[in-house]
KOLVO-232858 format. One record per residue (C-alpha): residue number from 1; x, y, z. Coordinates in steps of 0.25 Angstrom, whole numbers, always signed. Layout:
<atom NUM,<X,Y,Z>>,
...
This chain:
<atom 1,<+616,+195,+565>>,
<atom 2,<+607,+186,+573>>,
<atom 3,<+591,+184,+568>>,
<atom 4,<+588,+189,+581>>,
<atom 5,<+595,+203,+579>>,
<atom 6,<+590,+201,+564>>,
<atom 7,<+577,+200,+568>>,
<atom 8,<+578,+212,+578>>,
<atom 9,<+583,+221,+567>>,
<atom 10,<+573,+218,+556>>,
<atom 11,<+561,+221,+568>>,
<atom 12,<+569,+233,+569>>,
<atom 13,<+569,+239,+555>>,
<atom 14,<+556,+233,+554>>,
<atom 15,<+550,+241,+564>>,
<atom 16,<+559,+255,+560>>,
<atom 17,<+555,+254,+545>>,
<atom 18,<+540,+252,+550>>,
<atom 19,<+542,+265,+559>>,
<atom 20,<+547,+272,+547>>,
<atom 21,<+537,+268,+538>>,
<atom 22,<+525,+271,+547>>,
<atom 23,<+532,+284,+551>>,
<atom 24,<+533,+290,+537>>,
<atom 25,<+519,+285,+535>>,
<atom 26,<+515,+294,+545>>,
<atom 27,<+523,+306,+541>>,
<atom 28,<+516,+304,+526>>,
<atom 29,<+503,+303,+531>>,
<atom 30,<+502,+315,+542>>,
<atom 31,<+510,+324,+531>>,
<atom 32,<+498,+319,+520>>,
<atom 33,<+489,+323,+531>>,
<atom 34,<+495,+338,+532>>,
<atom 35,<+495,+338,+516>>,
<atom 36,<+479,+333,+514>>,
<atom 37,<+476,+342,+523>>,
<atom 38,<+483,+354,+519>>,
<atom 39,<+479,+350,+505>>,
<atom 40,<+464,+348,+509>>,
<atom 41,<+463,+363,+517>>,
<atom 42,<+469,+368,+502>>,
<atom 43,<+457,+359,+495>>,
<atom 44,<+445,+365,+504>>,
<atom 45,<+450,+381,+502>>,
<atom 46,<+448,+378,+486>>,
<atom 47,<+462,+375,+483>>,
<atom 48,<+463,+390,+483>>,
<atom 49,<+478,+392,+486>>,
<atom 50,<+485,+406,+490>>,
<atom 51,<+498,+410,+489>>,
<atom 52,<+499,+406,+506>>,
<atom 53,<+494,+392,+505>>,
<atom 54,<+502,+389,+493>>,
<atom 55,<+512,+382,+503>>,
<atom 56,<+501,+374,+509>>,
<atom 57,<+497,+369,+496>>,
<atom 58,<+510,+364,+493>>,
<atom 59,<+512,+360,+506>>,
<atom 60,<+498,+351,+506>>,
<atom 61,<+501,+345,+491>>,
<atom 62,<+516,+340,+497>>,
<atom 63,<+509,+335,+509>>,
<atom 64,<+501,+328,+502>>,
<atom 65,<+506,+323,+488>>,
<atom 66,<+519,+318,+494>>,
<atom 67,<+516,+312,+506>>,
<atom 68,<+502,+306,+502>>,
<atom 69,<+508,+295,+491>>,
<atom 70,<+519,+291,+501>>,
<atom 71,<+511,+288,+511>>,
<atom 72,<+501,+280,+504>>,
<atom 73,<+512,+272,+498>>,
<atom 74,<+519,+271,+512>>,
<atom 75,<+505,+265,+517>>,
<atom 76,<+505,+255,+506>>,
<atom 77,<+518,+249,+509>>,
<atom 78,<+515,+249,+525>>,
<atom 79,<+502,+245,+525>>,
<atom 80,<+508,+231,+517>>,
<atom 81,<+515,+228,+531>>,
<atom 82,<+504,+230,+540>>,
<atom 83,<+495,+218,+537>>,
<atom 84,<+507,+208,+542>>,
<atom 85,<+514,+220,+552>>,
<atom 86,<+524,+217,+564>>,
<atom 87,<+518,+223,+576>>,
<atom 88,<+528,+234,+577>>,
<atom 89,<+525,+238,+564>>,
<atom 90,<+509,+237,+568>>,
<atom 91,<+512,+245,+579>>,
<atom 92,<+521,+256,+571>>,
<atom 93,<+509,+255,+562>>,
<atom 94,<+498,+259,+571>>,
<atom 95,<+505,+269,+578>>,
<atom 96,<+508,+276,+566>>,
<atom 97,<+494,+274,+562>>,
<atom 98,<+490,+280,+576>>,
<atom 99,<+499,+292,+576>>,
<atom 100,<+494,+297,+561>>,
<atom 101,<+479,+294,+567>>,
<atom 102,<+482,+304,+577>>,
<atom 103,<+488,+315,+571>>,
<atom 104,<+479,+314,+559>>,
<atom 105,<+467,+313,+568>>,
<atom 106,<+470,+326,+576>>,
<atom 107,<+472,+335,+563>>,
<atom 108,<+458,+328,+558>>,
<atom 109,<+450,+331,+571>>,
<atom 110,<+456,+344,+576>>,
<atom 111,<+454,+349,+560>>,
<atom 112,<+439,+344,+560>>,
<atom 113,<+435,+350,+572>>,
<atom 114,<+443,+363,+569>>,
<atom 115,<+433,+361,+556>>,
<atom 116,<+421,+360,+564>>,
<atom 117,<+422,+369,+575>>,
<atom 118,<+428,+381,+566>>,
<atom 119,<+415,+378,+555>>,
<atom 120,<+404,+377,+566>>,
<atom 121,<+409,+391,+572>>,
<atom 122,<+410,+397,+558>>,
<atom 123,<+425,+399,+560>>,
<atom 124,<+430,+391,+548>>,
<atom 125,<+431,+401,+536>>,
<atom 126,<+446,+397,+533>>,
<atom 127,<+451,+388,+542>>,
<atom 128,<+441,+376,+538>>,
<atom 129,<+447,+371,+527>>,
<atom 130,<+461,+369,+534>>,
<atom 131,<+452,+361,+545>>,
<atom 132,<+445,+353,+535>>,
<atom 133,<+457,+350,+529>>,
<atom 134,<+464,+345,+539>>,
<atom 135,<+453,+336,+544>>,
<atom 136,<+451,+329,+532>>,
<atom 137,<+465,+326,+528>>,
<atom 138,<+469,+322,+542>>,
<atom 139,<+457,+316,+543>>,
<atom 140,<+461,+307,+530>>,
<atom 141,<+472,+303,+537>>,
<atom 142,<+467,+299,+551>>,
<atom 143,<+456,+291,+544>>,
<atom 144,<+467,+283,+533>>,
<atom 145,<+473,+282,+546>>,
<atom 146,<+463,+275,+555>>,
<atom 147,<+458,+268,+545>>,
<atom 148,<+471,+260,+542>>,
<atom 149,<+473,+257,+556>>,
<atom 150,<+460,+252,+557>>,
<atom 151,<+459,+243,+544>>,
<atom 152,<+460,+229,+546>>,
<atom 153,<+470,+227,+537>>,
<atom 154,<+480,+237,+541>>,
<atom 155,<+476,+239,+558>>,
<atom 156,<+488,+239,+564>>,
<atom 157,<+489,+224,+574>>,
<atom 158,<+498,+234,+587>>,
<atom 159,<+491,+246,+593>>,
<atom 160,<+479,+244,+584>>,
<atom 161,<+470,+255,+590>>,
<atom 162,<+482,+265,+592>>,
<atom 163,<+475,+277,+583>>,
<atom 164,<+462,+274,+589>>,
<atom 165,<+468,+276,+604>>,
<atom 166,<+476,+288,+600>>,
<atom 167,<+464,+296,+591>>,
<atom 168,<+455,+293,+604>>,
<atom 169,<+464,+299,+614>>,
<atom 170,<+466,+310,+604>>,
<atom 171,<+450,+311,+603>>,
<atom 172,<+451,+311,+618>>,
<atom 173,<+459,+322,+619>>,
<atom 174,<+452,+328,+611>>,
<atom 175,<+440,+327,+616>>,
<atom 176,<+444,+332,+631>>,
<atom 177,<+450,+345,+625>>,
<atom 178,<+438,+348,+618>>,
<atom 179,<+430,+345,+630>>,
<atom 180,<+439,+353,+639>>,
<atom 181,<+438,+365,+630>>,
<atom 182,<+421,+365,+628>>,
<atom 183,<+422,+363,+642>>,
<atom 184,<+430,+375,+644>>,
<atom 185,<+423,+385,+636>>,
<atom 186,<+409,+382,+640>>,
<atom 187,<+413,+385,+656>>,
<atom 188,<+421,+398,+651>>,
<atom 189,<+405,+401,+645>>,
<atom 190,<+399,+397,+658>>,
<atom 191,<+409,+401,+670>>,
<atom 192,<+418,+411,+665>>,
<atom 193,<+415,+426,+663>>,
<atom 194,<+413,+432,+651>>,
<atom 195,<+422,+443,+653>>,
<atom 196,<+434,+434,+654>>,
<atom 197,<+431,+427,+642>>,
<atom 198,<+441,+433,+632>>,
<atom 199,<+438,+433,+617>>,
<atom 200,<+427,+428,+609>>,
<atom 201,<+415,+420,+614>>,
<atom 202,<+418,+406,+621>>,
<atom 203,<+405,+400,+612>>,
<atom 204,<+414,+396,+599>>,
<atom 205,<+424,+391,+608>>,
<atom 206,<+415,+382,+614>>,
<atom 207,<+407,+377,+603>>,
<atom 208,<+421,+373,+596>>,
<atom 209,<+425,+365,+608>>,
<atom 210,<+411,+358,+606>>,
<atom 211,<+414,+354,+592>>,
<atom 212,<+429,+349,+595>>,
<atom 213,<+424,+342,+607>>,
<atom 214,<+412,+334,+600>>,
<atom 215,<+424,+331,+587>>,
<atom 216,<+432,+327,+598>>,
<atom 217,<+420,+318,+606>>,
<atom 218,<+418,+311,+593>>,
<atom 219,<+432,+309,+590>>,
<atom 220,<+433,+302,+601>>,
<atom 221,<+422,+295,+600>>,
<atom 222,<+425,+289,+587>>,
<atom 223,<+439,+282,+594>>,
<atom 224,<+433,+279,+607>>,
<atom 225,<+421,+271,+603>>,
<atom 226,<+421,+270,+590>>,
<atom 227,<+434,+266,+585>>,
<atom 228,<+434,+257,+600>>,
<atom 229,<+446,+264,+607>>,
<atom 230,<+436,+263,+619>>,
<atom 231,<+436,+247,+618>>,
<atom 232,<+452,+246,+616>>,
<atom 233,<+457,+240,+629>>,
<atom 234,<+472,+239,+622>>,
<atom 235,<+484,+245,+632>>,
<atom 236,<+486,+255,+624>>,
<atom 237,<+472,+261,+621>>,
<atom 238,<+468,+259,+636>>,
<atom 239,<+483,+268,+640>>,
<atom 240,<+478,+278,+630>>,
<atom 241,<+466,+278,+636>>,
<atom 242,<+470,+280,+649>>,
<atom 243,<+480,+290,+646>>,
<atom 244,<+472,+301,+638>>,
<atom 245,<+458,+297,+645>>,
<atom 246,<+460,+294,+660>>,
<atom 247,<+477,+299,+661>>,
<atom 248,<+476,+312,+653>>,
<atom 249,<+461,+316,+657>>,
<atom 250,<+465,+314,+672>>,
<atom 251,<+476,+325,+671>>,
<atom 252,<+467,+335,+665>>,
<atom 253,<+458,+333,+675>>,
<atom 254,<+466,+336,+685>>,
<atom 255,<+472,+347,+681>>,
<atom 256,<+459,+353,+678>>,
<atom 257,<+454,+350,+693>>,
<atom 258,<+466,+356,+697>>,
<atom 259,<+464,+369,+689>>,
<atom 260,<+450,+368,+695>>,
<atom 261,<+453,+366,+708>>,
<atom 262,<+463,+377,+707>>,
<atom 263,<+453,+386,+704>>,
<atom 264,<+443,+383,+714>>,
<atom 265,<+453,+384,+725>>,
<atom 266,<+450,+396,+731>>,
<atom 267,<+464,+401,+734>>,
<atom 268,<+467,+412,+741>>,
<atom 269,<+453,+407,+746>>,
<atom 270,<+447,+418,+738>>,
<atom 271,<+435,+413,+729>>,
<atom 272,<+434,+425,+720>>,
<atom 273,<+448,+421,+712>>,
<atom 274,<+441,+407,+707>>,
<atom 275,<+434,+413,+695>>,
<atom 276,<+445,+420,+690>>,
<atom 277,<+454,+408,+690>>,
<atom 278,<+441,+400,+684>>,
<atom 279,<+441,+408,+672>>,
<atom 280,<+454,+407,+666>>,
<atom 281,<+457,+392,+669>>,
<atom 282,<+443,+386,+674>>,
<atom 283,<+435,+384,+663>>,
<atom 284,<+446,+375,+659>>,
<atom 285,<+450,+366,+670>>,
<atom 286,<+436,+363,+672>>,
<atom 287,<+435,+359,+657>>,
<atom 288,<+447,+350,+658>>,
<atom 289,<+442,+344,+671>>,
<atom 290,<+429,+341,+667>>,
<atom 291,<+436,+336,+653>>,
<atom 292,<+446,+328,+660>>,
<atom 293,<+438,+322,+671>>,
<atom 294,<+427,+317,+660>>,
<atom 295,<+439,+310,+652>>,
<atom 296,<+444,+303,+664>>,
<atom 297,<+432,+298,+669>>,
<atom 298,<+428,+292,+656>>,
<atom 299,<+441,+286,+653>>,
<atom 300,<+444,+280,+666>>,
<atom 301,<+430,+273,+664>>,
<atom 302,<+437,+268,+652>>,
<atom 303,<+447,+262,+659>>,
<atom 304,<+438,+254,+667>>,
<atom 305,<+441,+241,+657>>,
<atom 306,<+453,+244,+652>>,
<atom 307,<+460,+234,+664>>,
<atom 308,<+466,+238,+678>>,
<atom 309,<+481,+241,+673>>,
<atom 310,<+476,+253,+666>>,
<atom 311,<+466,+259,+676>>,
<atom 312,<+478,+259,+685>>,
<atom 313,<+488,+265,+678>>,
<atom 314,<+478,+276,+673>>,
<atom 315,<+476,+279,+689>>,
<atom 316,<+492,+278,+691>>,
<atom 317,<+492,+289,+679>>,
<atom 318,<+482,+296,+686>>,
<atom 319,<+488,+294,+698>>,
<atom 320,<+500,+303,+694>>,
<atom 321,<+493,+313,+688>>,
<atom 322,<+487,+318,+701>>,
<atom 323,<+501,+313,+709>>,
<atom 324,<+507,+325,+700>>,
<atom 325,<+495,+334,+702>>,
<atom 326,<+497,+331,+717>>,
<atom 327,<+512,+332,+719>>,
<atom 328,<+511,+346,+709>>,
<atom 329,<+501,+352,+719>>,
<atom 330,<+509,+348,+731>>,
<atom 331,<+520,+355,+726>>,
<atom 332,<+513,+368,+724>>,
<atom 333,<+506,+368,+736>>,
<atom 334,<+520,+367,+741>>,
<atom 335,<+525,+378,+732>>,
<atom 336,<+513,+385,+737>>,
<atom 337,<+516,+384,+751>>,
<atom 338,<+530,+389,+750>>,
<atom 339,<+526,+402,+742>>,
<atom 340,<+518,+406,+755>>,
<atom 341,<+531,+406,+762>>,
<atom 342,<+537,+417,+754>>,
<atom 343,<+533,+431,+752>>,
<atom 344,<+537,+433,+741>>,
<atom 345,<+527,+423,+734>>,
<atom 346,<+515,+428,+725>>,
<atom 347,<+503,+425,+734>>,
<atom 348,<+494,+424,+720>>,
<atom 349,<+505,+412,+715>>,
<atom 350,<+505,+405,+729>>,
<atom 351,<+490,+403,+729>>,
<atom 352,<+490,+400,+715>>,
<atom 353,<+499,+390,+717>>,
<atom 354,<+495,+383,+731>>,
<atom 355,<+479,+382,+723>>,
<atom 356,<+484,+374,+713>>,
<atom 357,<+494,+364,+720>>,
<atom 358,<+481,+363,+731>>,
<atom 359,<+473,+360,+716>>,
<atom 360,<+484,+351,+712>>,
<atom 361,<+484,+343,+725>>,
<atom 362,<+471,+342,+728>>,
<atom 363,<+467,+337,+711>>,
<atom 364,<+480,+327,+712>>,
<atom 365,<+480,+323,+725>>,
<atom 366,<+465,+319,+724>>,
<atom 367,<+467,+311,+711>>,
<atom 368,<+480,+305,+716>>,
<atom 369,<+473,+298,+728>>,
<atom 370,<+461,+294,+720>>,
<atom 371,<+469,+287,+709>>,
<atom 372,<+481,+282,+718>>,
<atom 373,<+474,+278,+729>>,
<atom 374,<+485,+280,+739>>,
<atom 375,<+476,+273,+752>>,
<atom 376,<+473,+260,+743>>,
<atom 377,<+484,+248,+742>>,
<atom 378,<+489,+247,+727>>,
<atom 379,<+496,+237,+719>>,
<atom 380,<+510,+239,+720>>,
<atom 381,<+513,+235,+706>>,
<atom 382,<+503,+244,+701>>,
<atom 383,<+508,+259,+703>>,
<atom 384,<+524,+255,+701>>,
<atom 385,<+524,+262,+689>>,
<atom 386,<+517,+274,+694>>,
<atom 387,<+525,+276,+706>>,
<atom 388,<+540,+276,+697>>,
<atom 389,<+534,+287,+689>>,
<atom 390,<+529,+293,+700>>,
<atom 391,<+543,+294,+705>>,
<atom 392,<+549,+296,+691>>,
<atom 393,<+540,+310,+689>>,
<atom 394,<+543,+315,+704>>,
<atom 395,<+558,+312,+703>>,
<atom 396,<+558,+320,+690>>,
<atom 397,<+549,+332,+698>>,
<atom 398,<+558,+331,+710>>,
<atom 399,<+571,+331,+702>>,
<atom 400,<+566,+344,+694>>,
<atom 401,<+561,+353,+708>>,
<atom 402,<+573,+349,+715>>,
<atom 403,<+582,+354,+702>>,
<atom 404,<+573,+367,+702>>,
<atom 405,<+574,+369,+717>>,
<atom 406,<+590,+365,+718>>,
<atom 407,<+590,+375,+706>>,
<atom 408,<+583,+387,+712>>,
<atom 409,<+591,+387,+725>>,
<atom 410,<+605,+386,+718>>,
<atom 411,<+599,+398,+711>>,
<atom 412,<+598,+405,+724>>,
<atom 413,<+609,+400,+731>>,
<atom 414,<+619,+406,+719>>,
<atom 415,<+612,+419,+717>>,
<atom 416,<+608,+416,+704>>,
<atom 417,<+595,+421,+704>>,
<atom 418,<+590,+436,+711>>,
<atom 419,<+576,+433,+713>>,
<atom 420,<+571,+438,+726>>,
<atom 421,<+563,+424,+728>>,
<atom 422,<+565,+416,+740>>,
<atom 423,<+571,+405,+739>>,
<atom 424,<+558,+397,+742>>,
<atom 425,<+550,+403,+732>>,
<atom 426,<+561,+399,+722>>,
<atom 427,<+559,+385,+724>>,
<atom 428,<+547,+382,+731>>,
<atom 429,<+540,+378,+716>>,
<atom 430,<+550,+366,+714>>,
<atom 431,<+551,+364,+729>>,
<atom 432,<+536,+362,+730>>,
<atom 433,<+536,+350,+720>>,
<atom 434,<+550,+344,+723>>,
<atom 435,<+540,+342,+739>>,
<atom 436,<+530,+338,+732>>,
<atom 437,<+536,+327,+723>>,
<atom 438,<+543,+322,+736>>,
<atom 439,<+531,+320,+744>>,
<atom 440,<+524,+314,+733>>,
<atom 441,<+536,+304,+729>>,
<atom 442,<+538,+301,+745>>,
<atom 443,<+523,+294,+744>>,
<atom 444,<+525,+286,+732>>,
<atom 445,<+539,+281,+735>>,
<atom 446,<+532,+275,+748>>,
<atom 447,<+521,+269,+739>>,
<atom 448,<+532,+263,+728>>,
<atom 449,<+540,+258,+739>>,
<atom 450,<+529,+250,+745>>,
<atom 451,<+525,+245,+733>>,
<atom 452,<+539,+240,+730>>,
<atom 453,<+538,+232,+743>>,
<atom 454,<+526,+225,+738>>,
<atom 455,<+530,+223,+724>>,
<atom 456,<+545,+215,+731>>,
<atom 457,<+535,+207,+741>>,
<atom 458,<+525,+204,+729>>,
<atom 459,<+539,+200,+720>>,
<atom 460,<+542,+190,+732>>,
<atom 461,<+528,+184,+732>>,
<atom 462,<+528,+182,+717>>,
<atom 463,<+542,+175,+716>>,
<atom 464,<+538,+165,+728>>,
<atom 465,<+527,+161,+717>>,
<atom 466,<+529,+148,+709>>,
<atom 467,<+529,+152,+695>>,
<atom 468,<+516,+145,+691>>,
<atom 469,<+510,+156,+701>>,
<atom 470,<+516,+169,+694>>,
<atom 471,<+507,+173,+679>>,
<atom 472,<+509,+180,+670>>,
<atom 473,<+499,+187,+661>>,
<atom 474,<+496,+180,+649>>,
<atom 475,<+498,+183,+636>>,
<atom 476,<+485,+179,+624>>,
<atom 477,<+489,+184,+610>>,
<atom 478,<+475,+186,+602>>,
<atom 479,<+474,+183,+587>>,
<atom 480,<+462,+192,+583>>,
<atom 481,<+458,+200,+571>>,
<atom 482,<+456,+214,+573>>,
<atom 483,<+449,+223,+577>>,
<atom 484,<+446,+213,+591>>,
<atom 485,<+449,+223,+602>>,
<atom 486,<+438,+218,+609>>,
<atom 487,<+443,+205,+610>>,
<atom 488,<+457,+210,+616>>,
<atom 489,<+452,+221,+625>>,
<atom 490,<+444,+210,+632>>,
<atom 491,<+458,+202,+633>>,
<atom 492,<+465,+213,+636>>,
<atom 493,<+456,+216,+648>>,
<atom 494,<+462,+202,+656>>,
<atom 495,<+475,+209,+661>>,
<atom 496,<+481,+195,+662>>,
<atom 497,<+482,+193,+648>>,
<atom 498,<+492,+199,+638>>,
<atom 499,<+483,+200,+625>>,
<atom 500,<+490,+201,+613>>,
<atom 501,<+484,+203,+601>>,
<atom 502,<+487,+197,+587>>,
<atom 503,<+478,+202,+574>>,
<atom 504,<+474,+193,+564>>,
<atom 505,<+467,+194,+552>>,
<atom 506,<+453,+193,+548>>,
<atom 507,<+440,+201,+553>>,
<atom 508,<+438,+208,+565>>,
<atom 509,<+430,+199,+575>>,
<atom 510,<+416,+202,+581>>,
<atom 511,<+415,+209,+593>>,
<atom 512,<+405,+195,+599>>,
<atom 513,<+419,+187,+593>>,
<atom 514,<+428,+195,+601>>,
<atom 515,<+420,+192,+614>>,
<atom 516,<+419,+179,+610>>,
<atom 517,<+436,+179,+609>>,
<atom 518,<+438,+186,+621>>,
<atom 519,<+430,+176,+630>>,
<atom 520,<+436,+165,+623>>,
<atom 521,<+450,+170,+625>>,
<atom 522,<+449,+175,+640>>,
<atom 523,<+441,+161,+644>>,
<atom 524,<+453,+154,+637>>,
<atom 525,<+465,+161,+643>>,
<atom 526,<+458,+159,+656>>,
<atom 527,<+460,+145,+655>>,
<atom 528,<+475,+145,+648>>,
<atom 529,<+486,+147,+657>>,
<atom 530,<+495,+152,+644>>,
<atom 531,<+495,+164,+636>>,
<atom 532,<+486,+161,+623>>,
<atom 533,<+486,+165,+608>>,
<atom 534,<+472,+167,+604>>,
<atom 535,<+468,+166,+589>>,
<atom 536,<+455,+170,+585>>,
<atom 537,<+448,+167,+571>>,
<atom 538,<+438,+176,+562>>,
<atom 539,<+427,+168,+568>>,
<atom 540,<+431,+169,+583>>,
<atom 541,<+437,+157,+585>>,
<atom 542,<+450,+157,+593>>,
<atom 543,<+462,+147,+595>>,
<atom 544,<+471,+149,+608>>,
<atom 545,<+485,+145,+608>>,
<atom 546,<+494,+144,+620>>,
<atom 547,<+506,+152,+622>>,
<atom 548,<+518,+152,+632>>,
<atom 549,<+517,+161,+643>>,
C-alpha cells in the first residue's frame, strides 16, 4: 500500500473513531440528563415513592448511576486530545458540544418558564416539582456544556461559536412565539366579542404569554449581546442569521399579511361577513404579522455590515418566498375563474378561493417586485443559483399537476369514477397551478437566457486578458489567540480576502490590540501582492510571512 492511500486511511479511522466517541458521549450525557432529572423531581416530592412511580424511581437511578460514571470517564479520555486536535476532530467536537447545548437548553428553558408561569398563576400544586426538576438537571447539563466550549483550554479551534448561533436562534424563535401569542390574546380581549370567546377567561392566558415571552427576551438577550453572537461576522453565524432572522421572519410575514388581507377583502363585496371571519383567525394573523415584520426589520438592519454576498442572497431567498406566494395565488385565481364556469360549483367555495389567490397575489407579487427588482439591470452572475432552483422547484410543481390532471381525465375517460362532476371541475385545481407555473417559468427562462449570453461575452473578455490582469482573491492565514473575533470579523469584512484563522496559545488579547492588529494587517496586505501568514504575539506584535498564491 502506498503512504498516500496509508495516510488516506488512518485520516479516515481517525475521523470515524472521533465520530464515535463524541456520539456516545452525547448519548451518556442526554440519558444522565433524563436521569438527574427524573431523580431531582423524586428529591423535591420528599422521596415519598408510591406503588406508581416505583418505575420512575428505578428508571432515574439507572439513568443516572450507569451513565453518569461513563461519561465522566469518557470525557477524560477525550478531553486528553483536544489540546492538540485535527480540525476534523475540533469540528466533530464543537458540533457535538452544539447539539447537546441545544437540546439541554430547550428542556431547561421551556421547564423553567413552565415553573414560572404555573407558580405566579397559582396553578403549580403538583406539577412544580417535575418543572423544577427538569430545569436544574437540564440546566446542569447545558451549563457543563457551554462552559467547556467556552474554556480556553478546551474551545474547540472549527466552528467556535457553533452553540452560541444555535441557542440564539432558538431564543429567537422562541421569542417570536411568545410575542405572537401575547399579541394574540391581548386583541382577542380588545376586538373579539365575548360571547365567542369559549372557555375560561383570556386574562391567565395572557399573563402566561407575558412571562414566556420576558424568559424568552432575556434568553435572547444573554446570546445576542452578551455572549457576542451579535459581533460574529463568521459565514456561518451571519447564514444562521439570515435564515431564522431575515428568511424565516419573512415567510411569516407574509402569510400573515395574506391571512389579513384575506379577511379585509370584502368578497362577495358584503362588509358584514369581515368580523366573522376576523374572529376565528384575525387576532392571529395580525399577531404573527406584527411579530414577523418586527423580526425582519431588525435583522435585515443586522445585515447591513455583514458584506454585500449575504444581503443578496437574503433578497434571492426572499425573493422566492413571494415568487411562490405569487405563482400559488395565480393558480387559484385561475381555479377560481374556472369554478364560475360551472354550475355545479359551491358559490361560498369559489369566493373563498378567488379572496385568497387575490391575497396571495397581491402579498407575493408586491414583495417579489420589491426584492427582485425586475425594472433594474442586475449582475448576471449574481442570481444563477437562484434562477436553477427556481426552475428545479416549478419542474417538480409542473410534473406533479400534469400527473394529477393526466390522472383525472384517464379516470374519466375509462369510466372509472361515477361522480357527476364535469370534467373541468375535476381538474381545474391542478390545471390552475400547471398555468401558473408556466407563465412564471416562461419570464425566468428569458431572464436566465439573457444572463447566459452576458456571462459567454464576459468569459470572452476575460480569456483575451494577459494573466497578470486576472486576480484572484487572496488568502491571509491569522495566528491569533482566542477569543479575537474582533480582529477576524474586521478582516472578514474585505471580500477579497480569504481569512483563515489559526489559534495559538496564550491570553486572549485586548480589544485596543485587536484594532491595533487589524489596521496593521489590512494596511499590510494592501501593499503585498501575495497571500500572507500573519503571526501575532501575547504583546501584539506581529510578523508576516509570504505565501504562494
Amino acid at each position: 500500500m502506498s503512504s498516500s492511500a496509508t495516510t488516506a486511511t488512518g485520516y479516515t479511522v481517525n475521523t470515524l473513531r472521533s465520530l464515535i466517541l463524541h456520539g456516545l458521549l452525547l448519548i451518556l450525557l442526554i440519558l444522565l440528563g433524563t436521569g438527574l432529572s427524573l431523580l431531582l423531581s423524586i428529591l423535591l416530592r420528599g422521596f415519598t415513592v408510591t406503588d406508581d412511580r416505583q418505575l420512575v424511581l428505578a428508571m432515574a437511578l439507572a439513568l443516572t448511576v450507569i451513565p453518569g460514571p461513563l461519561a465522566w470517564a469518557l470525557w477524560v479520555w477525550i478531553r486528553k486530545k483536544l489540546i492538540n486536535t485535527s480540525p476534523t476532530d475540533a469540528a466533530v467536537w464543537s458540533v457535538q458540544g452544539a447539539v447537546l447545548y441545544l437540546i439541554a437548553l430547550i428542556m431547561a428553558s421551556t421547564a423553567l418558564l413552565q415553573l414560572l408561569s404555573t407558580v405566579v398563576l397559582g396553578t403549580a400544586h403538583d406539577t412544580w416539582q417535575d418543572h423544577a426538576g427538569t430545569a436544574v438537571g437540564w440546566g446542569l447539563i447545558a451549563g457543563w456544556q457551554f462552559t467547556m466550549l467556552k474554556s480556553t483550554k478546551y474551545a474547540p479551534q472549527e466552528l467556535p461559536h457553533l452553540a452560541a448561533t444555535v441557542g440564539n436562534a432558538y431564543a429567537v424563535g422562541l421569542t417570536g412565539f411568545s410575542l405572537v401569542v401575547a399579541l394574540r390574546t391581548a386583541l382577542e380581549l380588545m376586538f373579539v366579542p365575548a360571547d365567542t370567546l369559549v372557555g375560561p377567561s383570556q386574562l391567565p392566558i395572557l399573563l402566561e404569554a407575558v412571562i414566556w415571552l420576558l424568559g424568552a427576551a432575556v434568553l435572547w438577550f444573554w446570546h445576542w449581546k452578551l455572549q457576542g453572537v451579535q459581533q460574529l461576522r463568521d459565514p456561518f453565524s451571519s447564514i444562521v442569521v439570515m435564515l431564522v432572522g431575515v428568511c424565516l421572519a419573512a415567510l411569516a410575514t407574509l402569510l400573515a399579511a395574506t391571512a389579513t388581507l384575506n379577511i379585509l377583502i370584502p368578497l362577495p363585496w358584503d362588509f358584514t361577513d369581515m368580523a366573522d371571519r376576523f374572529a376565528p383567525f384575525g387576532p392571529f394573523a395580525v399577531a404573527t404579522l406584527l411579530t414577523g415584520a418586527l423580526m425582519w426589520i431588525y435583522h435585515d438592519w443586522q445585515l447591513k455590515d455583514r458584506g454585500d454576498q449575504l444581503k443578496s442572497v437574503a433578497r434571492q431567498m426572499i425573493s422566492g418566498i413571494s415568487l411562490a406566494l405569487l405563482a400559488s395565488g395565480l393558480g387559484m385565481v385561475i381555479n377560481a375563474l374556472l369554478a364560475a364556469l360551472s354550475t355545479q360549483m359551491s358559490t361560498g367555495t369559489a369566493e373563498s378561493v378567488l379572496r385568497t389567490g387575490i391575497a396571495l397575489t397581491l402579498v407575493g407579487g408586491l414583495t417579489w417586485v420589491r426584492y427582485f427588482r425586475p425594472g433594474a439591470p442586475a449582475a448576471p452572475g449574481s442570481r444563477r443559483v437562484y434562477l436553477v432552483l427556481f426552475f428545479g422547484v416549478s419542474a417538480v410543481v409542473a410534473l406533479v399537476s400534469l400527473l394529477i390532471v393526466g390522472y383525472r381525465v384517464f379516470e374519466i375517460l375509462v369510466g372509472a369514477t361515477t361522480s357527476t362532476v364535469g370534467l373541468l371541475d375535476y381538474i381545474r385545481g391542478p390545471l390552475g397551478w400547471l398555468v401558473a407555473t408556466a407563465g412564471v417559468c416562461a419570464y425566468h427562462f428569458v431572464l436566465w437566457k439573457s444572463d447566459r449570453d452576458q456571462l459567454a461575452a464576459e468569459r470572452a473578455k476575460v480569456s483575451q486578458l494577459p494573466h497578470a490582469e486576472v486576480t484572484a482573491p487572496r488568502t491571509v492565514i491569522v495566528v491569533v489567540p482566542q477569543g479575537s473575533d474582533r480582529l477576524l470579523s474586521a478582516l472578514s469584512s474585505n471580500s477579497e480576502l480569504d481569512v483563515r484563522w489559526i489559534a495559538s496559545s496564550g491570553p486572549q488579547l485586548p480589544e485596543t490590540v485587536l484594532d491595533q492588529l487589524a489596521s496593521h494587517i489590512t494596511a499590510t496586505v494592501a501593499t503585498s501582492a501575495t497571500s500572507l501568514l500573519a503571526v501575532a504575539d501575547t504583546e501584539g506584535q506581529v510578523s508576516f510571512t509570504a505565501l504562494s498564491n
